[in-house]
ChimeraX commands (.cxc) that place a marker at each C-alpha (Angstrom):
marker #1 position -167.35,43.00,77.95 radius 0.5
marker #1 position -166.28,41.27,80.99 radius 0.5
marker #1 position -166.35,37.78,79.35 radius 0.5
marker #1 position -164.14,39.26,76.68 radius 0.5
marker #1 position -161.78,40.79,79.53 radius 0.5
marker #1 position -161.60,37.22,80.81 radius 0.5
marker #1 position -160.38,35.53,77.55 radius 0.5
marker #1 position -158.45,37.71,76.18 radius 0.5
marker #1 position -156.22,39.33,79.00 radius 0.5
marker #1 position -153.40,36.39,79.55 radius 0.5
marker #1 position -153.16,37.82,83.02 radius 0.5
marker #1 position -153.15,34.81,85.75 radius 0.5
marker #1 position -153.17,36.15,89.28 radius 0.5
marker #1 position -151.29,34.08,91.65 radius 0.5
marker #1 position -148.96,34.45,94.77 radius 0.5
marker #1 position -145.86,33.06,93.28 radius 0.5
marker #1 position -142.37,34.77,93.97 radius 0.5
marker #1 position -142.64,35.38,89.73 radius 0.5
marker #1 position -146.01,37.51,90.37 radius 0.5
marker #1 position -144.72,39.77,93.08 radius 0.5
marker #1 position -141.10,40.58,91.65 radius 0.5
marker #1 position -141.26,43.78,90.19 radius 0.5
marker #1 position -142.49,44.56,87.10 radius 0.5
marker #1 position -139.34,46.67,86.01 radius 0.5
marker #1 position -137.33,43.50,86.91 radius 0.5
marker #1 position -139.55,41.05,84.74 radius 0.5
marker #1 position -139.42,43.27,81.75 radius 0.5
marker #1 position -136.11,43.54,82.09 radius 0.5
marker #1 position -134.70,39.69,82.34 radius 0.5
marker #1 position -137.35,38.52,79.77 radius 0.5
marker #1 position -135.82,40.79,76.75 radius 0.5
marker #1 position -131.82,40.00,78.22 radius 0.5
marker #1 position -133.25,36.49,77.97 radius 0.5
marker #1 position -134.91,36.57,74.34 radius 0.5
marker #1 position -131.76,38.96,73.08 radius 0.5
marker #1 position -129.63,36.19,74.61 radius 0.5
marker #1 position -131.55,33.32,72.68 radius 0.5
marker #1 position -131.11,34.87,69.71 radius 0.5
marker #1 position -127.51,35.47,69.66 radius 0.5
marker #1 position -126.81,31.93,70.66 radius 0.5
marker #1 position -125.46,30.38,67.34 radius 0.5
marker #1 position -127.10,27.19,65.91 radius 0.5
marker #1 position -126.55,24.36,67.13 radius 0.5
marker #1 position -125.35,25.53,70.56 radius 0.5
marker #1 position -126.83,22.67,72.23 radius 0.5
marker #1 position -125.67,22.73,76.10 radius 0.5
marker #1 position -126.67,26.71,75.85 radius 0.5
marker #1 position -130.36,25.56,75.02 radius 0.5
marker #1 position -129.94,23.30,77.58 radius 0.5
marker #1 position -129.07,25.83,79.85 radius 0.5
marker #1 position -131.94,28.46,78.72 radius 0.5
marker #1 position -134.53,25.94,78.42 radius 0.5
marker #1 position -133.43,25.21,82.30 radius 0.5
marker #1 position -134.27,28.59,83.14 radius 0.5
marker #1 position -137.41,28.81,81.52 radius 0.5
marker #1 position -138.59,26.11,83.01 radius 0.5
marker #1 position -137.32,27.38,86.75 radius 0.5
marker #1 position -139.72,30.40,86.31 radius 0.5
marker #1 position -142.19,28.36,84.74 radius 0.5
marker #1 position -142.41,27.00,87.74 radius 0.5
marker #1 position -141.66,29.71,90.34 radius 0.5
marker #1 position -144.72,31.46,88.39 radius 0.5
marker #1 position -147.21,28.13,89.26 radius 0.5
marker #1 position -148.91,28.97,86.13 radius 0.5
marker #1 position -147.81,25.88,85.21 radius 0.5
marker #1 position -145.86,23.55,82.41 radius 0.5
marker #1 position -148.75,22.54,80.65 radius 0.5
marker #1 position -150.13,26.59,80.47 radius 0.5
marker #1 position -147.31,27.21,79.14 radius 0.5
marker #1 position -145.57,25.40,76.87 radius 0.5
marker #1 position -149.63,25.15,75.18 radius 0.5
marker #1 position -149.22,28.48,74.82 radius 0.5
marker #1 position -145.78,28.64,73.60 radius 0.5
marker #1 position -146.73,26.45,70.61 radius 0.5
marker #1 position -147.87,29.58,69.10 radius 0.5
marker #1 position -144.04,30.11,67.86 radius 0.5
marker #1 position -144.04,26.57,65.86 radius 0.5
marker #1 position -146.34,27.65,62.89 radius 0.5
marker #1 position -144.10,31.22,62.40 radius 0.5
marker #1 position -140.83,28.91,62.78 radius 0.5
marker #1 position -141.66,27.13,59.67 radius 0.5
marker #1 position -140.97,30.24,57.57 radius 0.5
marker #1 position -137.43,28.33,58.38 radius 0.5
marker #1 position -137.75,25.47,56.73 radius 0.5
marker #1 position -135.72,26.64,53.40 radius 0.5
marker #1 position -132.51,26.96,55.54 radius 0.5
marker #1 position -132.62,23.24,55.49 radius 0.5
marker #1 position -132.07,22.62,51.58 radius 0.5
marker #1 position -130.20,26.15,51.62 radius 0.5
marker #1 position -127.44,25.87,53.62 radius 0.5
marker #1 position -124.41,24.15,52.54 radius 0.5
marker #1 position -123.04,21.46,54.41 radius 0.5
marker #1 position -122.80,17.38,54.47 radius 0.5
marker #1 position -125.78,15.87,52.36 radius 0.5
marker #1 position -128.31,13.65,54.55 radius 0.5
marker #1 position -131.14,13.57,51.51 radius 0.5
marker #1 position -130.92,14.31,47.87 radius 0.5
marker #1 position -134.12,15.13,46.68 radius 0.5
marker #1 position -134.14,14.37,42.55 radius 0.5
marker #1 position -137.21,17.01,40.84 radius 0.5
marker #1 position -136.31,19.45,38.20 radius 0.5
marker #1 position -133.88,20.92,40.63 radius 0.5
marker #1 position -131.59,19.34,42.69 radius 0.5
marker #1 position -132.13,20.08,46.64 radius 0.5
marker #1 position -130.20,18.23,49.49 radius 0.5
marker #1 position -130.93,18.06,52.62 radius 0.5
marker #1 position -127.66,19.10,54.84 radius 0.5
marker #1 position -127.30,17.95,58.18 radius 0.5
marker #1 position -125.74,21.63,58.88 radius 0.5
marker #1 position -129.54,22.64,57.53 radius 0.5
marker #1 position -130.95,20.70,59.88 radius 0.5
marker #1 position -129.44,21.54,62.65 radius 0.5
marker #1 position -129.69,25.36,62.20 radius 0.5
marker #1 position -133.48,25.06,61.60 radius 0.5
marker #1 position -133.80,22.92,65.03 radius 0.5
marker #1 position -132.01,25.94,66.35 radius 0.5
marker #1 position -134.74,28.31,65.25 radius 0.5
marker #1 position -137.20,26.38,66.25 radius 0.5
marker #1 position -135.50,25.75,69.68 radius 0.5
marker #1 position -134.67,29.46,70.23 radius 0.5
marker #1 position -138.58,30.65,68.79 radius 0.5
marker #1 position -140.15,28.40,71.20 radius 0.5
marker #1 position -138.26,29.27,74.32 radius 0.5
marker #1 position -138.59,33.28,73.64 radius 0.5
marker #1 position -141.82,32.51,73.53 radius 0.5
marker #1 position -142.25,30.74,76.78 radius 0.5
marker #1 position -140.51,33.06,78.82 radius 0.5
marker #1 position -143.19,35.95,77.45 radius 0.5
marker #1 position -145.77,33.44,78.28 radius 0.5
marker #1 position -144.43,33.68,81.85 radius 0.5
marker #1 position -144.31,37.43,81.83 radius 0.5
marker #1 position -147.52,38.65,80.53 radius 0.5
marker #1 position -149.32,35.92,82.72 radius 0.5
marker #1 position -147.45,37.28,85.79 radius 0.5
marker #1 position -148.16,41.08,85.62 radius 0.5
marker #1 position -150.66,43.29,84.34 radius 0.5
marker #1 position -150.40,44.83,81.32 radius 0.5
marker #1 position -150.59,48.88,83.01 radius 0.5
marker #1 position -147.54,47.43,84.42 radius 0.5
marker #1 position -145.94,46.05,81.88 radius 0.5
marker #1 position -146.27,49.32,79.67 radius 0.5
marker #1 position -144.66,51.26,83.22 radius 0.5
marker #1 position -142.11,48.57,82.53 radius 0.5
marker #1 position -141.56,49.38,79.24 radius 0.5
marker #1 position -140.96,53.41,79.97 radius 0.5
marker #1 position -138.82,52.42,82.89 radius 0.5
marker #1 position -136.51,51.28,80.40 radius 0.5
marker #1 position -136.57,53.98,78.25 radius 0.5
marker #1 position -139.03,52.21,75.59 radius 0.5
marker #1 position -139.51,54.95,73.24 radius 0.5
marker #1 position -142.57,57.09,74.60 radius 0.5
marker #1 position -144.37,56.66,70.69 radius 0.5
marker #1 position -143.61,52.82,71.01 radius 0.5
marker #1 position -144.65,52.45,74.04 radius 0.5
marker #1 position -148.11,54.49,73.60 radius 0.5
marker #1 position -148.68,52.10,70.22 radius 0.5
marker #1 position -148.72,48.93,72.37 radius 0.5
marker #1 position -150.97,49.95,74.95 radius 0.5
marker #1 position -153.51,51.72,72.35 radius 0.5
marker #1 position -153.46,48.21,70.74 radius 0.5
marker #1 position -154.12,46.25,73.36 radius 0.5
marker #1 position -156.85,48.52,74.68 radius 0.5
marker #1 position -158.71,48.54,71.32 radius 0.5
marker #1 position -158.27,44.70,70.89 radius 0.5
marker #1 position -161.48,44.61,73.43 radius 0.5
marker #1 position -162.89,47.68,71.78 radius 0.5
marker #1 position -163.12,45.21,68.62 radius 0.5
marker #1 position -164.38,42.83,70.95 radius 0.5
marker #1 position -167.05,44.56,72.38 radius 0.5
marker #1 position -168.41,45.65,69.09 radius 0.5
marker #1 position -167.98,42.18,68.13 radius 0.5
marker #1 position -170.20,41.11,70.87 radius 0.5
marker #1 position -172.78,43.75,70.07 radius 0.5
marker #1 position -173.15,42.48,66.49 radius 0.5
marker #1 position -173.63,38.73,67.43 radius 0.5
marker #1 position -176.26,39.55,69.90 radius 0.5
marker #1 position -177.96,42.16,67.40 radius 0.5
marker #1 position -178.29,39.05,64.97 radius 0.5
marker #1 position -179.80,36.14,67.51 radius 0.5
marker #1 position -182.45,38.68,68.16 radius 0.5
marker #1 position -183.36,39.08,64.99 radius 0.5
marker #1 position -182.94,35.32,63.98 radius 0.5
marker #1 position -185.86,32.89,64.01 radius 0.5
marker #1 position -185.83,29.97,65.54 radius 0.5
marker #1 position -187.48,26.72,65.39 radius 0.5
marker #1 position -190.96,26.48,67.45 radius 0.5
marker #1 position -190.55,22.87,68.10 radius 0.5
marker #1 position -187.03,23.36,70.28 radius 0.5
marker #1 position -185.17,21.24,67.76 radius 0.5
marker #1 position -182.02,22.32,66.74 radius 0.5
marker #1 position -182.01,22.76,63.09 radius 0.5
marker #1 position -179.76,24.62,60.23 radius 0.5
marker #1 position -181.94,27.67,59.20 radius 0.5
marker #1 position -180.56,30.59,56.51 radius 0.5
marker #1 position -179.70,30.08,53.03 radius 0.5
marker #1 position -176.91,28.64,51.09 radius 0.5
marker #1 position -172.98,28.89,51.56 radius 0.5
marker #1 position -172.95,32.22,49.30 radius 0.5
marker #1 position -175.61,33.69,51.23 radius 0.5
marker #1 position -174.13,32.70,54.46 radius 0.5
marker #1 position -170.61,34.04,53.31 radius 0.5
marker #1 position -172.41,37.44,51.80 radius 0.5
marker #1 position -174.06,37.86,55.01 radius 0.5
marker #1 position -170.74,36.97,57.26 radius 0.5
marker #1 position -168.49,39.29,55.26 radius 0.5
marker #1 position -171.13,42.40,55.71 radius 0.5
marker #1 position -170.84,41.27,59.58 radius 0.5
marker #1 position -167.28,41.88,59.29 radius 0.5
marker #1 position -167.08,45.11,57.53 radius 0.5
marker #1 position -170.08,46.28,60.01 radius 0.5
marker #1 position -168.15,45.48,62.64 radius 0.5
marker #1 position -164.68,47.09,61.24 radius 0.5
marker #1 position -166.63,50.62,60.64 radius 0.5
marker #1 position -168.34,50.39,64.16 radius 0.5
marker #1 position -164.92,49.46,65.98 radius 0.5
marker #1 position -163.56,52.62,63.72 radius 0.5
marker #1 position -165.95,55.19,64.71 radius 0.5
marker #1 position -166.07,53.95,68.09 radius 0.5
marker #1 position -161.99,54.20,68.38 radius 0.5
marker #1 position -162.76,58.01,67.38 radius 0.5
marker #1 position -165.11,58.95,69.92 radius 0.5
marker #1 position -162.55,57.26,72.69 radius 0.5
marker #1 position -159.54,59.01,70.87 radius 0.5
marker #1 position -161.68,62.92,71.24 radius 0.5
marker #1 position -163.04,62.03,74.62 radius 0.5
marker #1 position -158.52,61.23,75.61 radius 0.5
marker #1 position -157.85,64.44,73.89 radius 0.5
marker #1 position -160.44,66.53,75.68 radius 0.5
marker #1 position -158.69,64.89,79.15 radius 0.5
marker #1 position -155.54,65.97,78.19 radius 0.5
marker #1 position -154.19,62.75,76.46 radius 0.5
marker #1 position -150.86,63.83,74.61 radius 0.5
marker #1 position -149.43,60.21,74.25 radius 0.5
marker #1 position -148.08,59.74,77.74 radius 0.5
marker #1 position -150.22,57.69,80.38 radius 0.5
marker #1 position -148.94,59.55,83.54 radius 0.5
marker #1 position -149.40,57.31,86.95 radius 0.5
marker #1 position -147.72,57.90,90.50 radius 0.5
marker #1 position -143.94,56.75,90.22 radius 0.5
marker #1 position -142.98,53.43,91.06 radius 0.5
marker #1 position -140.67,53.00,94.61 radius 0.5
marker #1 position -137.14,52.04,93.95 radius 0.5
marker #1 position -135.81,48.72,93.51 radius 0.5
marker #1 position -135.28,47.29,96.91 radius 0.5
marker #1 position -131.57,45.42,97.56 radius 0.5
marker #1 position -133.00,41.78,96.69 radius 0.5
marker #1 position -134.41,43.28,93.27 radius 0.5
marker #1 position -131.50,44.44,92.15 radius 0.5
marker #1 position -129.58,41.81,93.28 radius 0.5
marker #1 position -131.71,39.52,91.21 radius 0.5
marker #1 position -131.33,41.61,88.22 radius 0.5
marker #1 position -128.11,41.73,88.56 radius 0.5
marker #1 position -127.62,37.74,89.03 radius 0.5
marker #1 position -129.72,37.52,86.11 radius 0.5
marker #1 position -128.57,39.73,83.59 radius 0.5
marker #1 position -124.55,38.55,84.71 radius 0.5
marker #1 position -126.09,34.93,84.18 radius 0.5
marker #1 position -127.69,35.40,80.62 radius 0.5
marker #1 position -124.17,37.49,79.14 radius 0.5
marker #1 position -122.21,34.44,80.41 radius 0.5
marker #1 position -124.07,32.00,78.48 radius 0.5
marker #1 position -124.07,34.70,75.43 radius 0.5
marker #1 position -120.19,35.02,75.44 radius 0.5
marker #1 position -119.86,31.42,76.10 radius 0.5
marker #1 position -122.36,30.34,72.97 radius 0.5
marker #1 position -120.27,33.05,70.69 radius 0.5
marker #1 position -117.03,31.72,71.40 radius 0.5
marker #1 position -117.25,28.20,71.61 radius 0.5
marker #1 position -119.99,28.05,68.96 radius 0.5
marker #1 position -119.81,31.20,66.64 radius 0.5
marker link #1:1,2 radius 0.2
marker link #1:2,3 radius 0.2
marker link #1:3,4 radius 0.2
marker link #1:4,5 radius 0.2
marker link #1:5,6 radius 0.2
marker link #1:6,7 radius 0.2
marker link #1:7,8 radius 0.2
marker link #1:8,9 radius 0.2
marker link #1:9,10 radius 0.2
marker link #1:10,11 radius 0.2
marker link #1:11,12 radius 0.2
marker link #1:12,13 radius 0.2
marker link #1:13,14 radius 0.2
marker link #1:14,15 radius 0.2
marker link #1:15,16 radius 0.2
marker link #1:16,17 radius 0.2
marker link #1:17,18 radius 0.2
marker link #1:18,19 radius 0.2
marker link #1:19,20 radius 0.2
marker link #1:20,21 radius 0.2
marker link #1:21,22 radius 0.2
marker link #1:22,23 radius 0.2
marker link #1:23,24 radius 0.2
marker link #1:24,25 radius 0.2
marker link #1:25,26 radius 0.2
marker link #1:26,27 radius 0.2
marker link #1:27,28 radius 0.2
marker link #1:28,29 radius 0.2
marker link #1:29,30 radius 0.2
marker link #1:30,31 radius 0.2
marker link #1:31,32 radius 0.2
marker link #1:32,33 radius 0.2
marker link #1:33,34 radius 0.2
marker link #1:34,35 radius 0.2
marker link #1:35,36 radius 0.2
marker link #1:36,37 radius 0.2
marker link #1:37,38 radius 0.2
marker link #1:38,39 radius 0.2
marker link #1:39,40 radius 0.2
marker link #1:40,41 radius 0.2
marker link #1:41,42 radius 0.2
marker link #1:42,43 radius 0.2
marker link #1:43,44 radius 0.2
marker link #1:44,45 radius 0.2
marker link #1:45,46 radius 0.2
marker link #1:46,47 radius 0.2
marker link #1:47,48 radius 0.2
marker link #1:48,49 radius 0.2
marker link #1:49,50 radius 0.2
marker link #1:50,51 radius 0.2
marker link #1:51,52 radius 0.2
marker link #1:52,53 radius 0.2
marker link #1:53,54 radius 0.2
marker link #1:54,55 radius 0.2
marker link #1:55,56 radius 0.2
marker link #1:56,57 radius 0.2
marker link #1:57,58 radius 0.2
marker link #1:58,59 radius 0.2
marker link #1:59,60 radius 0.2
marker link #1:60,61 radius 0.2
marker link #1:61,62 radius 0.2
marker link #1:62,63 radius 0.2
marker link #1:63,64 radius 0.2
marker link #1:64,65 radius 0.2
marker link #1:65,66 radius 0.2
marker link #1:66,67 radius 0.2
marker link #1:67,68 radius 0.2
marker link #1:68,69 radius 0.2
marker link #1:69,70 radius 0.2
marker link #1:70,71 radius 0.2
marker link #1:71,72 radius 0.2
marker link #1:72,73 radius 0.2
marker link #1:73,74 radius 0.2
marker link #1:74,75 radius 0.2
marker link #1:75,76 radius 0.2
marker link #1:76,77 radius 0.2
marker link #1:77,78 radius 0.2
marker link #1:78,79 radius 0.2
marker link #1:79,80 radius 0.2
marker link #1:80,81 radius 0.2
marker link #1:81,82 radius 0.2
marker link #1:82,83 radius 0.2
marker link #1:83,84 radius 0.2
marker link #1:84,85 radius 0.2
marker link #1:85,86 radius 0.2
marker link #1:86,87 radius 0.2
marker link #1:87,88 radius 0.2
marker link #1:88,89 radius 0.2
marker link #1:89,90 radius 0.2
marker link #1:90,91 radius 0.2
marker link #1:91,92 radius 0.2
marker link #1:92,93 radius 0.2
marker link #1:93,94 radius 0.2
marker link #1:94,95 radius 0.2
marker link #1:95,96 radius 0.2
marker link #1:96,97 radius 0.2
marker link #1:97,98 radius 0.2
marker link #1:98,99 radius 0.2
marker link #1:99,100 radius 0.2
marker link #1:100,101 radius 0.2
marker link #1:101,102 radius 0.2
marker link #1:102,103 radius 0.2
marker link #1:103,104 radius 0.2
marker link #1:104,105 radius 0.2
marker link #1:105,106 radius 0.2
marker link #1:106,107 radius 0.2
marker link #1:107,108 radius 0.2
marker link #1:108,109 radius 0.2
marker link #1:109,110 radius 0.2
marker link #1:110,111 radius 0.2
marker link #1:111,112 radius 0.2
marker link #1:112,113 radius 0.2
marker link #1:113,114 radius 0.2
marker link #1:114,115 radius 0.2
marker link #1:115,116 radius 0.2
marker link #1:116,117 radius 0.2
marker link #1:117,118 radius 0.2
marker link #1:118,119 radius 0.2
marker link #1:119,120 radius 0.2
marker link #1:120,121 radius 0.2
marker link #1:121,122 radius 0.2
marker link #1:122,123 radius 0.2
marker link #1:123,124 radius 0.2
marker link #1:124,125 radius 0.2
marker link #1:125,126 radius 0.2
marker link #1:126,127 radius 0.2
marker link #1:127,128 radius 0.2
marker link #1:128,129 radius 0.2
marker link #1:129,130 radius 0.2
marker link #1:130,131 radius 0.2
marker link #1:131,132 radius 0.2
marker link #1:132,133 radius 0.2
marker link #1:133,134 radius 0.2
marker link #1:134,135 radius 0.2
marker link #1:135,136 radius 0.2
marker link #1:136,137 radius 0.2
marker link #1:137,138 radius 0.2
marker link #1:138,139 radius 0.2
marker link #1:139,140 radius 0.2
marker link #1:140,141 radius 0.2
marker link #1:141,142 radius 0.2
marker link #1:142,143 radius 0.2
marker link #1:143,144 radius 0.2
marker link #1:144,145 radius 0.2
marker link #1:145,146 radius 0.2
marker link #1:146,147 radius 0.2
marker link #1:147,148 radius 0.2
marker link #1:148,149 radius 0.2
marker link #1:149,150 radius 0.2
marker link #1:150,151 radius 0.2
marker link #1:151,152 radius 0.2
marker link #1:152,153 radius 0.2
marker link #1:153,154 radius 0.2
marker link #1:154,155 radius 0.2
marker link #1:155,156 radius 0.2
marker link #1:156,157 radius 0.2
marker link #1:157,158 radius 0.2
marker link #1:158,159 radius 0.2
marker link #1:159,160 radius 0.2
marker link #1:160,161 radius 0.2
marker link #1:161,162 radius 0.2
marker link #1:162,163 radius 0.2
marker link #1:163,164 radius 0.2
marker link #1:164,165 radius 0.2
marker link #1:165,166 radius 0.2
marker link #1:166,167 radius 0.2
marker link #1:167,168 radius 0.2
marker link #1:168,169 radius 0.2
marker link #1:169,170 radius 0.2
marker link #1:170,171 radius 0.2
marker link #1:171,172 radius 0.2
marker link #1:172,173 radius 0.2
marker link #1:173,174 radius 0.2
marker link #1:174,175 radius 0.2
marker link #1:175,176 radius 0.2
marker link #1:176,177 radius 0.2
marker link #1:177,178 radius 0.2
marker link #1:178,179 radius 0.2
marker link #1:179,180 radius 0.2
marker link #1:180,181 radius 0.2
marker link #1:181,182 radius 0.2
marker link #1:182,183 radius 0.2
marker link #1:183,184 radius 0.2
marker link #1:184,185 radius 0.2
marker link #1:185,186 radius 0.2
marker link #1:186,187 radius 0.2
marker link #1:187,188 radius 0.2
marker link #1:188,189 radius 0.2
marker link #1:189,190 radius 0.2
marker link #1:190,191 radius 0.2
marker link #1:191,192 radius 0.2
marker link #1:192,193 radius 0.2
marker link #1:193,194 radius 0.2
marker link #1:194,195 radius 0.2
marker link #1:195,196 radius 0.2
marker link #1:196,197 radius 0.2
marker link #1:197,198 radius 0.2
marker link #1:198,199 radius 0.2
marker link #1:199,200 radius 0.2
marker link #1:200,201 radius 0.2
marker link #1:201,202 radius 0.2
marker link #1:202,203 radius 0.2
marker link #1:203,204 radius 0.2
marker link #1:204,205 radius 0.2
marker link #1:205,206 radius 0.2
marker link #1:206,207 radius 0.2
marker link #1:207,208 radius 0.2
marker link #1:208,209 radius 0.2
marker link #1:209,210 radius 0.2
marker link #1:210,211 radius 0.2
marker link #1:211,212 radius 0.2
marker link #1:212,213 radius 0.2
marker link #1:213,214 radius 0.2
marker link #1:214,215 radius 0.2
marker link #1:215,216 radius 0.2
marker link #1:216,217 radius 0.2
marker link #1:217,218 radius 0.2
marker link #1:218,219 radius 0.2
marker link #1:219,220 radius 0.2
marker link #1:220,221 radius 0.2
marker link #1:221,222 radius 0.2
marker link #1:222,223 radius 0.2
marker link #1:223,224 radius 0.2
marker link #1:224,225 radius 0.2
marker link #1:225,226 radius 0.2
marker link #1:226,227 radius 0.2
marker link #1:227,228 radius 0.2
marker link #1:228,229 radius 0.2
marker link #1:229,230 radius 0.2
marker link #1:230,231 radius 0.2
marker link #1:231,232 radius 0.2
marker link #1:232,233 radius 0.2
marker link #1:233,234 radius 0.2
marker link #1:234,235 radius 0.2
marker link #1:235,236 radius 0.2
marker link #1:236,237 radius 0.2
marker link #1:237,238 radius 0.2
marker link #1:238,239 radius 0.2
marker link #1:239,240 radius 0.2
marker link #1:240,241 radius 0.2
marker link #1:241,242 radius 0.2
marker link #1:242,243 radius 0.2
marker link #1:243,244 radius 0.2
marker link #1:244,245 radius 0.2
marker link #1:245,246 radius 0.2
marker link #1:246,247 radius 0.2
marker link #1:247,248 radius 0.2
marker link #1:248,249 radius 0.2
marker link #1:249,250 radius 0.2
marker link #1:250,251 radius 0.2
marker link #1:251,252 radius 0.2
marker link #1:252,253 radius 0.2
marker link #1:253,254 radius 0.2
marker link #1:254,255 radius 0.2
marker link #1:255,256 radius 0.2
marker link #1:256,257 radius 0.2
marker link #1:257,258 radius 0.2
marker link #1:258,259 radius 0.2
marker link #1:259,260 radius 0.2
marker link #1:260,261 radius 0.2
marker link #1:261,262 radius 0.2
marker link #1:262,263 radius 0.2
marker link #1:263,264 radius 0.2
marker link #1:264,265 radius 0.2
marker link #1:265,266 radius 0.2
marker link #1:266,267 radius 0.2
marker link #1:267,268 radius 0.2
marker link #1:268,269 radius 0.2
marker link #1:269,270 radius 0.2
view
């Protein structure tokens, strides 16, 4: 279980100015700053500019560092491809006409509004790279009610991260249940053993449904044993201190920072 804790929780302590702001502050800039992002209108170049500028400022005030990051952030480029029609949809000046049973140009208007998504996907991503690496996740969901997250929302993202190394464990339980009952080869060489593909595959999918019925009941017994503590979705902790004058005074630079460049991208762009 602790292995699993290790690879799975993106937390990455450090004693960087982005690791000891307060969570309530984090929280807060990273959603002005992917609510900003998105209501920059395509092809709002200097405003990327701009937002990719301060990405990479608390990329590197976190010292997680660029390469960390932006790995992670590629995570964004495969769901930014559900894009790619707006580049034969959207009417503009033809760069390509493509001749097949229909007719499809490519627009440079298209073009640039996909680059936009794909701009705007992959820093939101980045900066949530930043923010789950620099806080625990207890305090990101203290965050979350800070802000008046809805309670029910709130108590649906921490169940689901919690049970993600529920799954885990039960995972882990399964594979080591199987090498001890798998033979190996008496001579030390490392050879294929087991049957064919099918039986392989047979024997892989009735790992997975195991493993789906274990993580089930198991998620039962952990549900009963929160009732019988008093559970009634609300994680109750000590209350967090105020925010201190330099908190808010970075909250406040940041949030009067981010609705500049929001106005500015709607009214010179949109």
């Amino acid at each position: 279980m602790h292995l699993y804790n290790q690879s799975l929780d993106p937390y990455r302590p450090r004693a960087s100015v982005v690791h000891t702001l307060d969570p309530r502050v984090k929280f807060g800039l990273t959603l002005a700053f992917i609510v900003t992002t998105a209501l920059t209108p395509p092809g709002a170049w200097p405003i990327y500019i701009v937002l990719g500028a301060l990405a990479l400022a608390a990329i590197l005030f976190s010292e997680l560092g660029v390469g960390y990051v932006f790995s992670r952030a590629l995570l964004a480029l495969p769901f930014a491809l559900a894009a790619l029609p707006t580049l034969f949809t959207t009417a503009g000046t033809p760069l390509l006409t493509l001749t097949t049973p229909f007719s499809i140009q490519l627009t440079l208007e298209g073009t640039a509004r996909f680059a936009s998504i794909v701009v705007k996907a992959w820093l939101s991503v980045q900066m949530a790279v930043v923010l789950v690496s620099s806080t625990p996740f207890p305090d990101l969901l203290l965050a979350m009610r800070a802000l008046r997250i809805p309670r029910l929302l709130t108590a649906i993202v921490g169940l689901m991260w919690r049970y993600l190394f529920v799954l885990a464990d039960e995972a882990l339980r399964l594979l080591r249940a199987r090498e001890s009952r798998s033979a190996a080869p008496r001579d030390g060489q490392e050879r294929r053993v087991g049957g064919s593909l099918i039986w392989r595959a047979r024997v892989t999918g009735g790992m997975v449904g195991n493993l789906f019925l274990r993580a089930f009941d198991r998620a039962d017994r952990i549900y009963a044993a929160m009732l019988a503590r008093g559970y009634d979705g609300e994680v109750r902790t000590l209350s967090r201190p105020p925010l201190r004058a330099g908190q808010w005074a970075v909250l406040g630079a940041g949030l009067t920072m981010l609705t500049f460049l929001a106005l500015a991208g709607l009214l010179l762009w949109g």
